[in-house]
C-alpha positions in Angstrom: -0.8 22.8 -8.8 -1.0 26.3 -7.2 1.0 29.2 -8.4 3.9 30.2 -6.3 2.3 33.8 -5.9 -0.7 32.3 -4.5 1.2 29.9 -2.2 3.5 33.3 -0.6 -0.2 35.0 0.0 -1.9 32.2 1.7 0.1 30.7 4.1 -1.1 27.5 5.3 -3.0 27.1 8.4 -1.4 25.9 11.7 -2.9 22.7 13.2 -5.4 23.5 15.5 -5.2 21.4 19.1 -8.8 21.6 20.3 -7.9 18.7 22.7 -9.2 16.0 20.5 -7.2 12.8 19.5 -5.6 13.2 16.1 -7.7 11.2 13.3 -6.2 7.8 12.7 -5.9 5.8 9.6 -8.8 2.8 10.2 -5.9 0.5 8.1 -2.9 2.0 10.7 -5.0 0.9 13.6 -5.8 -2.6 12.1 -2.0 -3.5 11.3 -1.3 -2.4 15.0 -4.1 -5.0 16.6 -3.7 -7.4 14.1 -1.5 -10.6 15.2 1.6 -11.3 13.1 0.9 -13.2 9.8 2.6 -16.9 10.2 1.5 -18.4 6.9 4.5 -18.9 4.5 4.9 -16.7 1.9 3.5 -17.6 -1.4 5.4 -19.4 -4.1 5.6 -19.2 -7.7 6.8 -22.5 -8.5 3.9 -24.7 -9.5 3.0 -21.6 -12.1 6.8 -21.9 -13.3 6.2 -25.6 -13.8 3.2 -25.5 -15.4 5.2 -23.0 -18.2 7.9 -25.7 -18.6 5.5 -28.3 -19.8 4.6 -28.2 -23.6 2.7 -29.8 -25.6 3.2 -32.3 -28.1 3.5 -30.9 -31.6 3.7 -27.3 -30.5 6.8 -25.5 -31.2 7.8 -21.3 -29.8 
């Protein structure tokens, strides 16, 4: 963290426009090309089975 009296003497720099594109994210321009995701969402319920099962002679 920078002290306040540092931040008041050094103001921060302006953007500079040198006519270039502005960097984008490589995982922004994936989710942009990328087709939407059909697949149903996962489920839970064959772990939540698999906790209602016990075994025999086992007691919690």
């Amino acid at each position: 963290m920078v002290p306040k009296s540092t931040q008041s003497r050094c103001p921060r720099p302006s953007p500079v426009d040198d006519g270039r594109p502005a960097v984008t994210s490589l995982t922004a321009r994936r989710l942009t090309q990328l087709p939407p995701d059909r697949r149903p969402l996962p489920s839970v319920a064959p772990y939540d089975e698999l906790l209602r099962l016990r075994r025999p002679g086992t007691t919690t």
